[in-house]
C-alpha positions as CSV (number, residue, x, y, z in Angstrom):
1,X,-18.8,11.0,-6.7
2,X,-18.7,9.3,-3.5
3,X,-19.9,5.7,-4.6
4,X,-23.3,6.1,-2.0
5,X,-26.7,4.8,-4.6
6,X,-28.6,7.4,-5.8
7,X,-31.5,6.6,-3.6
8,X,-29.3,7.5,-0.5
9,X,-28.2,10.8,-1.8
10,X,-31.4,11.8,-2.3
11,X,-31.6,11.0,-6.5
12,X,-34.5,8.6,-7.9
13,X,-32.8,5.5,-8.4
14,X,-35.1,5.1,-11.5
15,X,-34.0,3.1,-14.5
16,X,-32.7,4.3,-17.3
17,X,-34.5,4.1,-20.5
18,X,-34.9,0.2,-21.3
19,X,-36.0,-0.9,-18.5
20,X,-32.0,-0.8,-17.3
21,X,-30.4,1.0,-14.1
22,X,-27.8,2.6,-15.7
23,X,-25.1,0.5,-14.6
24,X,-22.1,2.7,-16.2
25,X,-23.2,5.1,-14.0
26,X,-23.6,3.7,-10.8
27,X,-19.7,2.0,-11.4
28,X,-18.9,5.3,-12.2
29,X,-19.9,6.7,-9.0
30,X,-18.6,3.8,-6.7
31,X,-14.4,4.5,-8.5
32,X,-14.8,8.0,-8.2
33,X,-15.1,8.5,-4.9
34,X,-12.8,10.3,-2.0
35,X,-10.6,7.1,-1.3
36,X,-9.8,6.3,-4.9
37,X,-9.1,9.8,-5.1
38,X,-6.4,9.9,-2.6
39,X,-5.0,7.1,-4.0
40,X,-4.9,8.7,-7.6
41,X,-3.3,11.8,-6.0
42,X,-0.9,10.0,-4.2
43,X,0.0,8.1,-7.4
44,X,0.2,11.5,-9.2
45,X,3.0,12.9,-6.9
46,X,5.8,9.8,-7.4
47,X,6.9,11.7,-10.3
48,X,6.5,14.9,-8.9
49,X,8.1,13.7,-5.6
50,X,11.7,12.6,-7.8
51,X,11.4,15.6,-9.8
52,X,11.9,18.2,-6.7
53,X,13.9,15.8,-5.1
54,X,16.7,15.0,-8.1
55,X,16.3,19.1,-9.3
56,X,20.1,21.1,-9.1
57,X,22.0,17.8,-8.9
58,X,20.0,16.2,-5.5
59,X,21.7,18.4,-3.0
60,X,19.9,22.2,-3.1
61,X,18.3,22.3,0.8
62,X,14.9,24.1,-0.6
63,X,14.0,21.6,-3.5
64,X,14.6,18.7,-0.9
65,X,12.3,20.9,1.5
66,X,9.7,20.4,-1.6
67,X,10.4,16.9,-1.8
68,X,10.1,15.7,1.7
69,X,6.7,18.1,1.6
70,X,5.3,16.0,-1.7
71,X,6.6,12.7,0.6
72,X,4.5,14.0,3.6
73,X,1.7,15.0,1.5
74,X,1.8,11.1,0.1
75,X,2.3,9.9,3.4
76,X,-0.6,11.7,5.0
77,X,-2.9,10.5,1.9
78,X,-1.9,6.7,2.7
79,X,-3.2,7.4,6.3
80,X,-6.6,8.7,5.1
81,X,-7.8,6.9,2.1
82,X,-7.7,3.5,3.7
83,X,-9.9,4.9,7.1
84,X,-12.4,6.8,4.2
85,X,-12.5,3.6,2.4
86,X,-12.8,1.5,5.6
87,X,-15.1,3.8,7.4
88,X,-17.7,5.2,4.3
89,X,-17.7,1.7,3.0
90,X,-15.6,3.2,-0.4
91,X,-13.7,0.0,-1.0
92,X,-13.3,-0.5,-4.4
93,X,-11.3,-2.9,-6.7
94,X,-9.3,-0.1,-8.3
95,X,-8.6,1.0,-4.6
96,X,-7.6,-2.5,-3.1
97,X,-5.1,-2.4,-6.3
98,X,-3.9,1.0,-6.8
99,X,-3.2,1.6,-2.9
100,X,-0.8,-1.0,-2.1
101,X,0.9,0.3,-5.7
102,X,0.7,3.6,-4.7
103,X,2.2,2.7,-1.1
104,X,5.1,0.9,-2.7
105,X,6.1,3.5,-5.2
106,X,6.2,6.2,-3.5
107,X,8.6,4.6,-1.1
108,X,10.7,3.0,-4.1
109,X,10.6,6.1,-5.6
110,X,12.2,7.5,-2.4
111,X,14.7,4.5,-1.1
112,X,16.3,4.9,-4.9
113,X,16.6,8.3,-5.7
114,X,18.3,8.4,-2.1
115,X,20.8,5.7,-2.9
116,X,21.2,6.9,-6.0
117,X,22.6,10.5,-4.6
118,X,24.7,8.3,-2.3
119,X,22.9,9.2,1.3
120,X,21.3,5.9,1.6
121,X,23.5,2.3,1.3
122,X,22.2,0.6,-1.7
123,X,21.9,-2.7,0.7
124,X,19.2,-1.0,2.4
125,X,17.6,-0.2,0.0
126,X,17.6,-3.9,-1.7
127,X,16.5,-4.9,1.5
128,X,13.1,-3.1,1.9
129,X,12.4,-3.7,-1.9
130,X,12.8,-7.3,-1.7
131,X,10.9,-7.6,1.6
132,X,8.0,-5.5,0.4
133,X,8.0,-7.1,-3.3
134,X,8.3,-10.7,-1.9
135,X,5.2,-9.8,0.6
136,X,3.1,-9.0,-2.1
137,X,4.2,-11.7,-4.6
138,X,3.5,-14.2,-1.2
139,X,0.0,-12.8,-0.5
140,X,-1.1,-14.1,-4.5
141,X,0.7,-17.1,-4.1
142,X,-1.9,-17.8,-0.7
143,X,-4.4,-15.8,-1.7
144,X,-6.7,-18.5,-2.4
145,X,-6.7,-20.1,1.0
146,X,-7.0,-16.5,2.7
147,X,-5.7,-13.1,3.5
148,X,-3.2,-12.3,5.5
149,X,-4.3,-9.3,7.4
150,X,-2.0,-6.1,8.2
151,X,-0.1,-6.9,11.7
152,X,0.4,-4.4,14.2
153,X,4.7,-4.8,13.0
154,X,3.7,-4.2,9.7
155,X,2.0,-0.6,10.3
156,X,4.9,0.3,12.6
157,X,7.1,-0.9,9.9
158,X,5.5,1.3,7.7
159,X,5.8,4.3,9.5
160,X,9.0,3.8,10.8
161,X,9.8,3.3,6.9
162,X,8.1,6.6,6.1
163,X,9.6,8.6,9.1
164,X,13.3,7.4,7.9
165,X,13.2,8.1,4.2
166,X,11.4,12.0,5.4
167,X,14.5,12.2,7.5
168,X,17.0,11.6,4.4
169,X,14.8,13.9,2.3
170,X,15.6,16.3,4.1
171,X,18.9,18.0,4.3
172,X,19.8,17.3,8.0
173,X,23.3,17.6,9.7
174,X,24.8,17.2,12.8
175,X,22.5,15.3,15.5
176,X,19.6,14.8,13.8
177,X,21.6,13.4,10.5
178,X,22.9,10.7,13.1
179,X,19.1,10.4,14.6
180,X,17.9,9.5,11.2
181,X,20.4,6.6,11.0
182,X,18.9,5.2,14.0
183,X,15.0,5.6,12.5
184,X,16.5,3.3,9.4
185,X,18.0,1.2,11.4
186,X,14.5,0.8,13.5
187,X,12.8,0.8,9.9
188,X,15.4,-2.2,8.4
189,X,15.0,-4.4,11.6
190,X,11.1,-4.1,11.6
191,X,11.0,-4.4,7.8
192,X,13.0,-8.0,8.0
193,X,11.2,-9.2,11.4
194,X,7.9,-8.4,9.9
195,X,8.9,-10.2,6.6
196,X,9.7,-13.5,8.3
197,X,6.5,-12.8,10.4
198,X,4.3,-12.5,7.2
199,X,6.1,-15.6,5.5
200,X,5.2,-17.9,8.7
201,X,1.7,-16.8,8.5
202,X,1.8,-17.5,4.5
203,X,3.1,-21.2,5.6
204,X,0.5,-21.6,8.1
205,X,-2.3,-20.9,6.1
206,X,-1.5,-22.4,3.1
207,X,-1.3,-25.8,5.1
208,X,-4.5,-25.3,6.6
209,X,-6.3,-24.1,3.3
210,X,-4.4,-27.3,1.8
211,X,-5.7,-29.7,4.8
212,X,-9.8,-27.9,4.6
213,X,-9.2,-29.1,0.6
214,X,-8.3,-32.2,0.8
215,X,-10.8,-33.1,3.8
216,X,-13.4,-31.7,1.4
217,X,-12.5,-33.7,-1.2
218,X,-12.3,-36.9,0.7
219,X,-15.8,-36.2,2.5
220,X,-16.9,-35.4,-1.8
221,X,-15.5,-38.8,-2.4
222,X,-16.8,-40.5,0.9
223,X,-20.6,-39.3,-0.1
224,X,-20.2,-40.1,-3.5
225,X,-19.4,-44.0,-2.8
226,X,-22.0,-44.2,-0.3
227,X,-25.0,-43.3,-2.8
């Protein structure tokens, strides 16, 4: 259950009948491990997450304490199933897909419903959507030259992201209602600087995947002539 071979967790490793490993098995073994299943649970509690959040009309104190505690919960998952996955050597292709879908809905999920009950501008909300859905459309479009790796911005963005929308989960008044307008405003300004910061990146190395291609193909071309 934690994608580590048979052999290493002390099984046999023999082939099935046939002659044949058992290869269901051992793909079976390397999605269902700890990682994949954060990510699964943290998928699981979107709709759980609007649920307590949106129950009595949006606005009861104690099924918005539920809510932020389903957030946190998601939050806290998104934190460790990336270092299990990193660490155990868990990385799966269901996990490099599911967790930045995970990531992003929960935090829809969250920037919506709160626009929707009219705490949140619905600007700022179009704001982080576009950003983070034009990020990932931008990192397909140069995915074939390279990846662009998570900046240091980018994981404070995210967590000043996460620590804002908590905030407006939560019933707050008085000071720390006018704190959490500050953490947005921290979480908008990191969101768009990070954004531009990703999209030069996406430039630069789509001009020097472009330049490596066409100086292979010229040196193919070169060699070709010369035979």
């Amino acid at each position: 259950m934690t994608g580590v071979p048979a052999s290493a967790a002390g099984g046999t490793g023999r082939p099935a009948p046939g002659g044949k490993l058992g290869a269901a098995a051992v793909n079976q073994a390397s999605l269902w491990n700890i990682a994949n299943i954060l990510t699964m649970v943290r998928l699981l509690l979107v709709p759980a997450f609007v649920f307590l959040l949106l129950q009595d009309g949006g606005y009861d104190p104690v099924w918005r304490a539920w809510a932020w505690a389903a957030f946190a919960v998601a939050m806290i998952t998104d934190v460790f199933d990336g270092h299990l996955a990193r660490a155990y050597n868990l990385v799966t292709d269901f996990g490099k897909i599911a967790d930045p879908i995970a990531d992003k809905a929960i935090m829809a999920a969250g920037l919506i419903c709160l626009s929707w009950l009219g705490d949140l501008p619905w600007w700022v909300t179009g704001v982080i959507l576009f950003r983070e859905l034009g990020i990932t459309l931008m990192r397909f479009w140069v995915i074939r030259h390279g990846v662009i790796p998570a900046s240091r911005g980018g994981k404070m963005k995210t967590l000043a992201q996460g620590t804002a929308v908590g905030m407006y989960v939560l019933a707050l008044t008085g000071p720390l209602a006018t704190l959490r307008f500050w953490v947005m405003t921290v979480a908008v300004v990191l969101t768009v600087a990070t954004g531009l910061d990703y999209v030069r990146q996406a430039v630069v190395l789509r001009r020097k995947g472009l330049a490596a291609e066409r100086a292979a193909a010229q040196a193919g071309s070169s060699a070709g002539s010369a035979r």
